[in-house]
C-alpha positions as CSV (number, residue, x, y, z in Angstrom):
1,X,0.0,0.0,0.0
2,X,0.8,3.6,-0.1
3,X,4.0,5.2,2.7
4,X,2.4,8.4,2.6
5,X,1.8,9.7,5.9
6,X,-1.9,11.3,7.0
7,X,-2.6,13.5,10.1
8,X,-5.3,12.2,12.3
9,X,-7.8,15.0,10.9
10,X,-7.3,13.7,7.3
11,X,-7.8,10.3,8.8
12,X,-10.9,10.9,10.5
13,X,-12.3,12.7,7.2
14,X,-11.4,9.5,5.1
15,X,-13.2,7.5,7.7
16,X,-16.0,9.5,9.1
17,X,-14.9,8.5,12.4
18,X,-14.3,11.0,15.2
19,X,-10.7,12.0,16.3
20,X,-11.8,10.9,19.5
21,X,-13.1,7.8,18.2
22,X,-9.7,6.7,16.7
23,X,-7.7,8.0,19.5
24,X,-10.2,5.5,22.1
25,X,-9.0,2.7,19.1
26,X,-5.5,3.3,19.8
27,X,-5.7,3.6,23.1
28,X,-7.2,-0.3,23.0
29,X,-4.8,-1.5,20.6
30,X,-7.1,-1.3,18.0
31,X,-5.1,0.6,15.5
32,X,-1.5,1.9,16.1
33,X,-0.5,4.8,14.0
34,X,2.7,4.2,11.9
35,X,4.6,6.6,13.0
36,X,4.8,10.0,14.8
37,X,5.9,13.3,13.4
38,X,8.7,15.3,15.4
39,X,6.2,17.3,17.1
40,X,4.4,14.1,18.2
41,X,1.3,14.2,15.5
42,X,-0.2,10.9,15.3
43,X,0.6,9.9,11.1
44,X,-1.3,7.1,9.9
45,X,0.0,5.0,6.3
46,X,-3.5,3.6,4.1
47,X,-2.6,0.6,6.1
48,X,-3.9,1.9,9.0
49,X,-7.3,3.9,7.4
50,X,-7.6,0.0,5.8
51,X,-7.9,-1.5,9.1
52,X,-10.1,1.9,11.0
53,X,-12.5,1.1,7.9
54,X,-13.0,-2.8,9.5
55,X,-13.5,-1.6,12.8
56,X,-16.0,1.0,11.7
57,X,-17.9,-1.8,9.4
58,X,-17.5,-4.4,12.7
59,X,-18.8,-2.2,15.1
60,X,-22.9,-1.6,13.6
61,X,-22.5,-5.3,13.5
62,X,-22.5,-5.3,17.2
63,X,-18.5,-7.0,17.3
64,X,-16.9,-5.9,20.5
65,X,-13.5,-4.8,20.6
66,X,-12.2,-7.7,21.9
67,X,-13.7,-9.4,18.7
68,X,-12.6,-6.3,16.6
69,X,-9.1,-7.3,18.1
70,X,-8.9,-10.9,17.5
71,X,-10.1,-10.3,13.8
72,X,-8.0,-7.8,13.2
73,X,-5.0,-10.1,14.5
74,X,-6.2,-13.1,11.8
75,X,-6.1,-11.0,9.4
76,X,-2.5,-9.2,10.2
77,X,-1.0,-13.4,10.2
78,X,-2.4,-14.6,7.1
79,X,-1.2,-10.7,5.7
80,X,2.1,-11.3,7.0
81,X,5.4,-12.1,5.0
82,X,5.7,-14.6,7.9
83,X,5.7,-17.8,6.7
84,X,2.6,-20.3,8.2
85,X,2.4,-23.9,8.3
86,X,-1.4,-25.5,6.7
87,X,-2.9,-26.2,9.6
88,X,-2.0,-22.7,11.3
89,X,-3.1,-20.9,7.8
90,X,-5.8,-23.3,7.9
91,X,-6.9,-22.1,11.7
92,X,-6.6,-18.6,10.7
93,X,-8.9,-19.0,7.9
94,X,-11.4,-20.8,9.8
95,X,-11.1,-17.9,12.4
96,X,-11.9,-15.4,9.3
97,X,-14.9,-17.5,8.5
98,X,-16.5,-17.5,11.5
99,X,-16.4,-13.8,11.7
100,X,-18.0,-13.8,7.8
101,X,-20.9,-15.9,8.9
102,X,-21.4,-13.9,12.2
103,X,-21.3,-10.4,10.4
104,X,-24.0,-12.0,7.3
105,X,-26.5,-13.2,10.3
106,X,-26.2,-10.0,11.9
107,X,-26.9,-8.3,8.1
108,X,-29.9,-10.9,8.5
109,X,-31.0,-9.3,11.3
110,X,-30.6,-5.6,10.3
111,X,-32.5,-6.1,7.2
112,X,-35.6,-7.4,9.3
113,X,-35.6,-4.4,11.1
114,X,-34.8,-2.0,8.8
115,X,-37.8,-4.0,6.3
116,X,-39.6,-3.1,9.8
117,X,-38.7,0.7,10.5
118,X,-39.5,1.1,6.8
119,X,-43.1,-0.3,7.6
120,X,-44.0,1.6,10.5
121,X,-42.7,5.0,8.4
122,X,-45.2,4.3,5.7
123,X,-47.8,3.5,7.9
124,X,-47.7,6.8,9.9
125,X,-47.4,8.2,6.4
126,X,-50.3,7.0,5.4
127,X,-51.7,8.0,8.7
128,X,-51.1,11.9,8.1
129,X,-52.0,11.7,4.3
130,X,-55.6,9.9,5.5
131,X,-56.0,12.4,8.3
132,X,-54.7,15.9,6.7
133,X,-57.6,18.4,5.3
134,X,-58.5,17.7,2.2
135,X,-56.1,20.2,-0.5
136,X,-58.1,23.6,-1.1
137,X,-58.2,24.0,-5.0
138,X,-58.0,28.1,-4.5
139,X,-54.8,27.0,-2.4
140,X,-52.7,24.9,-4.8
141,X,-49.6,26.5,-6.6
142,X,-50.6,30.2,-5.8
143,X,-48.2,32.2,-4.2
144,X,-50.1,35.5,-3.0
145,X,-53.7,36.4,-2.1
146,X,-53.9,38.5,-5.6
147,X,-52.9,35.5,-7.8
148,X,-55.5,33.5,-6.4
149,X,-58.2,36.1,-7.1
150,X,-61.6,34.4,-8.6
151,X,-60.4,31.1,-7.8
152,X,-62.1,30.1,-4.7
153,X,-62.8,31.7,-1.2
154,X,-61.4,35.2,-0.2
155,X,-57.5,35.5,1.7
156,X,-57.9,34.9,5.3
């Protein structure tokens, strides 16, 4: 990936998470920033916005950090230059898959919900349109009193 270095403000605009947000990940060991500048500014590497960008899709999934962590760990080993046997590649992977079956039931569950939310929004829309006084004629697309002259009842 890219060695350019990003300030945490850039960081938190790429993301849409808050600086305090991404300062709480690194203070869990979420996310380390790559380096440090000589005045002491946080600099993250795309590297580092790659793996903020799994913790903000993990955490509407309801994943706790802890989870977040041991995901994020999976990953890092099987990304690693490091060399892994089959059956510890093979663990990893298994460890990745569980985490790709948890996140799709969760999806399951949002879409109910959401499907539901939707629902209940239309009904009280229909709600409002059944109960709202019926349109004036004299009222629709005028803009003053003397536009609407000998179309319908007097300006109140």
């Amino acid at each position: 990936m890219d060695d350019r270095h990003m300030q945490i403000g850039e960081v938190a605009a790429r993301t849409e998470l808050s600086l305090r947000t991404i300062r709480h990940y690194e203070e869990t060991g979420l996310v380390i920033p790559s380096a440090r500048s000589q005045g002491g500014f946080r600099l993250y590497t795309e590297t580092d916005v790659a793996r903020l960008m799994v913790i903000r899709r993990m955490k509407p999934l309801g994943f706790t950090l802890e989870q977040m962590r041991d995901l994020l760990d999976a990953t890092d080993r099987l990304d690693s230059r490091d060399a892994l046997d089959d059956g510890e590649r093979e663990a990893l992977l298994e460890r990745v898959r569980t985490y790709e079956r948890a996140a799709a039931a969760q999806v399951d569950k949002l879409r109910v919900q959401l499907a539901r939310a939707e629902e209940f929004a239309a009904t009280l829309g229909a709600r409002l349109e059944q109960n709202a006084p019926a349109a004036r004629p004299w009222n629709r697309g005028a803009t003053s009193p003397a536009s609407r002259a000998g179309d319908g009842p007097p300006w109140p």
